[in-house]
C-alpha positions as CSV (number, residue, x, y, z in Angstrom):
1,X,22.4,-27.4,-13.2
2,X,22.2,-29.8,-15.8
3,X,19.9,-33.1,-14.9
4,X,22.5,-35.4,-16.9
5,X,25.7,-36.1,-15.2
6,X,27.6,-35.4,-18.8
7,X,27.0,-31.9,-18.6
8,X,28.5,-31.5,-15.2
9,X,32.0,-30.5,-14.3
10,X,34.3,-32.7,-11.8
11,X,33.9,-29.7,-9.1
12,X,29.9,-29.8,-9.5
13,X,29.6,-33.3,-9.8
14,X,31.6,-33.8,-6.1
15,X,28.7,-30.9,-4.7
16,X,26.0,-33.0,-6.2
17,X,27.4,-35.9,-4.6
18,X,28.4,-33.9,-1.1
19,X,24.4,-33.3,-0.8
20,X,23.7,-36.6,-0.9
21,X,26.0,-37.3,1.7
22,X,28.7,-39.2,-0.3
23,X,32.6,-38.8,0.8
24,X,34.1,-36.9,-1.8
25,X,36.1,-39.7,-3.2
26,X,33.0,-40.8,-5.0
27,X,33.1,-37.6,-7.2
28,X,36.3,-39.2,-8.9
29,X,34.4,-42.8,-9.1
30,X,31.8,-41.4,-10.8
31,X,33.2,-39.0,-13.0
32,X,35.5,-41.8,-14.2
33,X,32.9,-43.8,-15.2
34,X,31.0,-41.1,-17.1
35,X,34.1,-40.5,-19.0
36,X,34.1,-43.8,-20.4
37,X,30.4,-43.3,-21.4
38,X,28.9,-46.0,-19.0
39,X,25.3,-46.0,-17.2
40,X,24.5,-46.1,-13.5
41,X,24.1,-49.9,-13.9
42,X,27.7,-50.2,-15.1
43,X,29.7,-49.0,-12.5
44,X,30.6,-51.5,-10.5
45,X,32.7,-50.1,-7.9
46,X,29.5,-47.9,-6.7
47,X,27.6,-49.7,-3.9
48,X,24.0,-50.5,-5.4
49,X,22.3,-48.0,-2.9
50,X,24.3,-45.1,-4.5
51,X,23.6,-45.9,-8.3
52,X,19.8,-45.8,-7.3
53,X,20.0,-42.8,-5.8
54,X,21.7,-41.2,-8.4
55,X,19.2,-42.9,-11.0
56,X,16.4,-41.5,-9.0
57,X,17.5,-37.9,-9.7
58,X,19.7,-37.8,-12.7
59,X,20.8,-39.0,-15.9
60,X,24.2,-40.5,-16.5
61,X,23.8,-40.5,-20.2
62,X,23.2,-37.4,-22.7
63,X,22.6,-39.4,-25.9
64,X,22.6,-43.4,-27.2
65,X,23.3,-44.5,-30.5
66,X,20.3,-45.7,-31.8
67,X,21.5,-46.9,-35.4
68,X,24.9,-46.9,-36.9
69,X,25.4,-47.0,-40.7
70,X,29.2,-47.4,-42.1
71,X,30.2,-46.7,-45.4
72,X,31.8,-49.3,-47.2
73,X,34.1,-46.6,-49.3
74,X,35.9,-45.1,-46.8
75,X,34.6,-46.4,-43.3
76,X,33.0,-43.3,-42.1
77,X,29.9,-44.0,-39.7
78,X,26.9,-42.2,-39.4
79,X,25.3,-42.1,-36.3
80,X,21.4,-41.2,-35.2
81,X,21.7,-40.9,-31.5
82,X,18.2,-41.1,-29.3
83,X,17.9,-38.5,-26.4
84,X,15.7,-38.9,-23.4
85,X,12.8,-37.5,-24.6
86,X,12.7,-39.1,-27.7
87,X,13.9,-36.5,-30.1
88,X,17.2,-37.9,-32.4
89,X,19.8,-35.5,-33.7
90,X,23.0,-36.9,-35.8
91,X,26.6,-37.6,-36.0
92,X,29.5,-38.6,-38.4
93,X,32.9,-40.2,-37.4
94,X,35.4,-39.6,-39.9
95,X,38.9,-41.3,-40.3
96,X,42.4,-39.3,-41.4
97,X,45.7,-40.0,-40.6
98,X,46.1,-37.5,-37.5
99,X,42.9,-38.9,-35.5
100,X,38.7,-39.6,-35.3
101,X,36.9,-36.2,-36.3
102,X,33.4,-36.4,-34.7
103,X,30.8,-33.7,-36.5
104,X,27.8,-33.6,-33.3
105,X,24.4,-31.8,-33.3
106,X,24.1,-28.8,-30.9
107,X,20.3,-28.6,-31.5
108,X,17.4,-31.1,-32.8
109,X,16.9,-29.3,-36.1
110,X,17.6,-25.8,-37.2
111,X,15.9,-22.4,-37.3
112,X,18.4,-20.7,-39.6
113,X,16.8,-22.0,-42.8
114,X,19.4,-22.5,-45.1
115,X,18.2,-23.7,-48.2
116,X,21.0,-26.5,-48.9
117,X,20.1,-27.7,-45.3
118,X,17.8,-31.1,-44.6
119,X,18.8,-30.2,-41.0
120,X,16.3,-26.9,-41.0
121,X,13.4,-28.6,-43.3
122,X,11.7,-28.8,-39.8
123,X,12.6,-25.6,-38.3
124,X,14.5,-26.1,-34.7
125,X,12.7,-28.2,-32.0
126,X,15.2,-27.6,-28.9
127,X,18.2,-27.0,-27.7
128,X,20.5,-29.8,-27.0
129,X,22.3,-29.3,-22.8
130,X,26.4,-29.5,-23.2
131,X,25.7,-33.0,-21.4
132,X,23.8,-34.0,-24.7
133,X,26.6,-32.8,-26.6
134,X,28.9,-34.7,-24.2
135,X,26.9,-37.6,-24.6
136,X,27.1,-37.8,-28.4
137,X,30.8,-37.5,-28.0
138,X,31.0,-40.2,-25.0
139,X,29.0,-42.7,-27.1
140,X,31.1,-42.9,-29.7
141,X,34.2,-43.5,-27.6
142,X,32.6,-46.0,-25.7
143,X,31.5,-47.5,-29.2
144,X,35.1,-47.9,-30.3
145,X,36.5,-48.8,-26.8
146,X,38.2,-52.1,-28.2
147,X,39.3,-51.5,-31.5
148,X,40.7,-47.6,-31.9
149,X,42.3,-47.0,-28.0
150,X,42.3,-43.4,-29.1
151,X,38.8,-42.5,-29.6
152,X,37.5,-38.9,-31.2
153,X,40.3,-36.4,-31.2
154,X,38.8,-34.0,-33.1
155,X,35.3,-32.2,-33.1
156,X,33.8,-30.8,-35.6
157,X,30.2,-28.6,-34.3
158,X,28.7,-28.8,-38.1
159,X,25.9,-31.5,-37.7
160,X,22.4,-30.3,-36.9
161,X,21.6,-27.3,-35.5
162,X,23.6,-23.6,-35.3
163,X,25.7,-23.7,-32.5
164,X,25.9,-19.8,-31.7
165,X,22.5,-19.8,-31.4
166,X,22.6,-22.1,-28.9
167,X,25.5,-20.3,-27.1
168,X,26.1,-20.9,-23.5
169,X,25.5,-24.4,-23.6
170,X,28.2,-25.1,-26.5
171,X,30.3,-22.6,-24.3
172,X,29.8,-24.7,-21.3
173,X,30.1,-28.2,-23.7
174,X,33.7,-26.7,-25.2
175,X,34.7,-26.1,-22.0
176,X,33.9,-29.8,-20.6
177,X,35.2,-31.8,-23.2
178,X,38.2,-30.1,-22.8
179,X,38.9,-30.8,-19.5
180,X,42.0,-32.3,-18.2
181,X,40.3,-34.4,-15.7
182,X,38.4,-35.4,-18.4
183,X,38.9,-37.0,-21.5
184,X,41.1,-33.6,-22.5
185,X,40.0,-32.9,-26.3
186,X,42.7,-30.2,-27.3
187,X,40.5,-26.7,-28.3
188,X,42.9,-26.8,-31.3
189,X,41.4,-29.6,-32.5
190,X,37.6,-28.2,-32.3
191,X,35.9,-26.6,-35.2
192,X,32.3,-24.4,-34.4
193,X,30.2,-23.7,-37.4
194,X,28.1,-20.8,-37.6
195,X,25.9,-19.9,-41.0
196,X,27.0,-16.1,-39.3
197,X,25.3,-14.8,-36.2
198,X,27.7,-11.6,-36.0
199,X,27.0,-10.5,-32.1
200,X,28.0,-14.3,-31.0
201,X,30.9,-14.0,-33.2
202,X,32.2,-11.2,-30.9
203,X,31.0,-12.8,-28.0
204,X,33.2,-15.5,-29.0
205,X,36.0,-13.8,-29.9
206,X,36.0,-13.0,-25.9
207,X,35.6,-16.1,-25.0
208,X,39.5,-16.4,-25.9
209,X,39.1,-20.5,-27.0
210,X,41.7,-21.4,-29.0
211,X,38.9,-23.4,-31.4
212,X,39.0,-23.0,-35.5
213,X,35.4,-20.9,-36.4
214,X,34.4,-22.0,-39.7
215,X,31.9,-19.7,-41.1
216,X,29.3,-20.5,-43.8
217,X,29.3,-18.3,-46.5
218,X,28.3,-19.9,-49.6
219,X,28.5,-17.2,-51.9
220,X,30.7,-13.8,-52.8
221,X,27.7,-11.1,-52.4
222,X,24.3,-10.0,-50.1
223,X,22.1,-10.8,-53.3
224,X,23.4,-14.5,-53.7
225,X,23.6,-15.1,-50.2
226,X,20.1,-13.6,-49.3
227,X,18.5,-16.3,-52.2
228,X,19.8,-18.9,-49.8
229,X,20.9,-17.9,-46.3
230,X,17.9,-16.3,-44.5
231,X,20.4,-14.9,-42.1
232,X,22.0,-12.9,-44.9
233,X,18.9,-10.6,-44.8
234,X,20.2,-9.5,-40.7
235,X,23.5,-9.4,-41.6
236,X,25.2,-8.4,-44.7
237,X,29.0,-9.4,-45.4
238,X,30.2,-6.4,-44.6
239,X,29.7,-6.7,-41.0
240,X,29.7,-10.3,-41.5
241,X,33.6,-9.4,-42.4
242,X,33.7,-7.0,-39.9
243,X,33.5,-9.2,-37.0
244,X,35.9,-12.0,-38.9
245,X,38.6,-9.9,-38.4
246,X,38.0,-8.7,-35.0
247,X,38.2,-13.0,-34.2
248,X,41.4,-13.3,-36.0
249,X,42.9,-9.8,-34.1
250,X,41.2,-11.2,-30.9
251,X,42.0,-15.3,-30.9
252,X,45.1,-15.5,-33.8
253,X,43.4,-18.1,-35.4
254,X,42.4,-18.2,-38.7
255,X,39.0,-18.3,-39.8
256,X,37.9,-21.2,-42.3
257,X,34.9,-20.0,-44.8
258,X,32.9,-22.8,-45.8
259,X,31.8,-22.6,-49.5
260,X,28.8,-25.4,-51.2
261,X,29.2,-25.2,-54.6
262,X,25.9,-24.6,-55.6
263,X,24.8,-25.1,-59.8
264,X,23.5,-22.1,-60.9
265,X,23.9,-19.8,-57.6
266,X,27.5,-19.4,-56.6
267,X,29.8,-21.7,-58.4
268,X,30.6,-19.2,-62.0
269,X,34.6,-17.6,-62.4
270,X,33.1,-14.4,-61.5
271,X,31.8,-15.5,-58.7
272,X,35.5,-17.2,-57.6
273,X,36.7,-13.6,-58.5
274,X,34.5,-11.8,-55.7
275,X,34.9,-14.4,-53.3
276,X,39.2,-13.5,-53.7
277,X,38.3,-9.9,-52.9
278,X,35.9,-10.5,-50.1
279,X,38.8,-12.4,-48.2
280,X,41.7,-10.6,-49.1
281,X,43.9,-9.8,-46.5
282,X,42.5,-11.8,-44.0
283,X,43.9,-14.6,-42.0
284,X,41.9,-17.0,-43.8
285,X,41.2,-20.7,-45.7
286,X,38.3,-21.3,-47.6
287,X,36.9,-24.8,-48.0
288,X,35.0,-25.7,-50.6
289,X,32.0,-28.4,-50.8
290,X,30.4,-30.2,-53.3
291,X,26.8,-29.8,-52.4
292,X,25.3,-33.3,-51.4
293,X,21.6,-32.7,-53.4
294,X,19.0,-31.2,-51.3
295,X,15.8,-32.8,-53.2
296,X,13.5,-31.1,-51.7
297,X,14.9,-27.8,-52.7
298,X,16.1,-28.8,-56.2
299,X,19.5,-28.1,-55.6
300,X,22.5,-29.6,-56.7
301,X,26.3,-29.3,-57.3
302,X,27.9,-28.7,-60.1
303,X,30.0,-30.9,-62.4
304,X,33.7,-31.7,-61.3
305,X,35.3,-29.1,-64.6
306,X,33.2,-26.6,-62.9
307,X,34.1,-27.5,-59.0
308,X,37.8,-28.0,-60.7
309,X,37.9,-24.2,-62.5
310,X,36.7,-22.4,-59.6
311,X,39.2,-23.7,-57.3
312,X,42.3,-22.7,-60.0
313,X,40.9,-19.3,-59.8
314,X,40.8,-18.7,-56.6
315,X,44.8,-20.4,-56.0
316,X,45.0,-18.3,-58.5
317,X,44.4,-15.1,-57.2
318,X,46.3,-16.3,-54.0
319,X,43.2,-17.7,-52.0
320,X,44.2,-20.7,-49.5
321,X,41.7,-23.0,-50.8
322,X,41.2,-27.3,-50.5
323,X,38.1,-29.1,-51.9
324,X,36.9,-30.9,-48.8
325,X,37.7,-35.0,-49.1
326,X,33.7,-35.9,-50.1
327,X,33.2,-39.1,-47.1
328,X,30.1,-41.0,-46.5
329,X,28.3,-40.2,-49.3
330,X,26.8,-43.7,-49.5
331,X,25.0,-43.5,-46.0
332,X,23.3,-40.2,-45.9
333,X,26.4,-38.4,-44.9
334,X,25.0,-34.8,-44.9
335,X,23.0,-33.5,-41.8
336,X,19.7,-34.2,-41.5
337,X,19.4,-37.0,-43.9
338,X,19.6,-39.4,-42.1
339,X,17.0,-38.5,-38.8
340,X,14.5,-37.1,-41.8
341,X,14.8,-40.8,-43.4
342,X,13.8,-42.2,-39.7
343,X,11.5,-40.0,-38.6
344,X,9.7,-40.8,-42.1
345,X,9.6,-44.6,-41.6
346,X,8.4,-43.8,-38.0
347,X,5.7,-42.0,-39.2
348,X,6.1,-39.3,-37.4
349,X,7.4,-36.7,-39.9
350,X,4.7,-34.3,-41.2
């Protein structure tokens, strides 16, 4: 059982409570708090004896902000969030007119080694617990307690890390955050990312959430894909494909096939042309993204004629296709930046 209170259900957080010899209206005390992303010292209705009891043996926090940057463009906020050992992963608020989307971290760093990816410039250090997922969530709605009543009502799993290889604790996070008791964020209005881990993707598919599975493909064939998604080299499109279409037959949600726009890799007519066939007749949107530049990797996105042409040839041949709205550009919006540009000042990047 998870050592942070964030991570636990309403039912296990009464037996953690029953143990200690609480009555079991405490559960509810406790669990409201939580909720509202407050510490021990917080709750106020909680006699002092019980908060130091519980502070002896758990956490009530899975992650703090530690900075906040906001862009003065569009008001997005970038987060870097502090977890109890130390370790920082990364989050992005994002405003629309239907709600707050929140993109969280599901691990501190990334083994999948993407080469567009600051996230994976590291490799993966840990896992994050659903309570550290919570927590990332939890923070932010306790951020904007005053000013936006309505907190995060959409999640996005895109920030650092690959969730489905982390896959029972985003199970068990999906699963909490959705909650009634809780604070009830609709599985409809959940995204999971996954560069394409195809056995997770079934496991998924039996999991029976109503959540939107974005996929990362990034370009039309195994060649291209191989020069820049290690993963590609497990599992080629074809079964990549394969289980896409057992999701949609399983879930009856569409799938939504994330595309950077890569100069020089994926981004030429032909390219647009193979991408239409790959994804023809399925259930389907693809989302395009205009790289933010990896320096490290020298790569970079194309101009807008050429982000502009692709996407008139794949509406063209009948593709749903949007160019996703480019936000926070000005404060390290793409993953990893921002906890790479820390860790640097900190010294303690090698």
């Amino acid at each position: 059982m998870d050592d942070c209170l964030m991570g636990l259900s309403l039912a296990e957080l009464a037996q953690v409570l029953a143990d200690a010899g609480e009555p079991a209206f405490r559960a509810k005390q406790v669990y409201g708090w939580l909720q509202k992303g407050e510490d021990f010292a917080g709750m106020r209705n909680l006699p002092a004896a019980l908060r130091e009891k519980l502070a002896g043996t758990h956490r009530a926090l899975g992650a703090t902000i530690l900075k906040t940057l906001r862009s003065e463009k569009d008001g997005t906020e970038k987060y870097l969030f502090s977890l109890h050992d130390g370790n920082l992963v990364e989050g992005v608020l994002m405003r629309y007119h239907y709600g707050n989307t929140l993109c969280i971290s599901s691990q501190v760093g990334c083994r999948m080694g993407c080469a567009f990816c600051a996230s994976t410039l590291e490799g993966r250090v840990r896992d994050l617990t659903a309570g550290e997922m919570m927590g990332q969530v939890l923070a932010v709605n306790r951020l904007h307690a005053e000013k936006d009543k309505r907190g995060v009502t959409n999640i996005v799993m895109m920030g650092s890390g690959e969730p489905l290889d982390n896959y029972e604790n985003v199970i068990r996070f999906l699963r909490l955050v959705s909650a009634p008791e809780g604070i009830g964020v609709s599985l409809r209005n959940v995204s999971v990312s996954t560069c394409g881990l195809v056995p997770r993707i079934y496991d998924l598919a039996r999991e029976n959430l109503p959540i939107t599975l974005s996929i990362s493909l990034h370009a039309p064939t195994d060649e291209a894909r191989q020069r820049i998604m290690p993963i590609a080299k497990t599992y080629s499109l074809e079964e990549l494909l394969r289980a896409c279409r057992d999701y949609v037959k399983a879930v009856g949600r569409r799938i939504v096939f994330e595309y950077a726009l890569i100069e020089g890799v994926n981004t030429s007519l032909a390219d647009a042309d193979r991408l239409a066939d790959l994804v023809r007749g399925l259930l389907c949107h693809v989302n395009l993204i205009p790289l933010n530049d990896v320096p490290e990797r020298n790569l970079a996105a194309p101009g807008q004629k050429g982000i502009e042409a692709f996407q008139r040839r794949l509406e063209a041949r009948g593709v749903s296709v949007t160019r996703r709205r480019e936000m926070g550009a000005d404060i390290q919006g793409a993953c990893g930046q921002l906890r790479r540009k820390h860790l640097s000042q900190e010294g303690t990047l090698a």
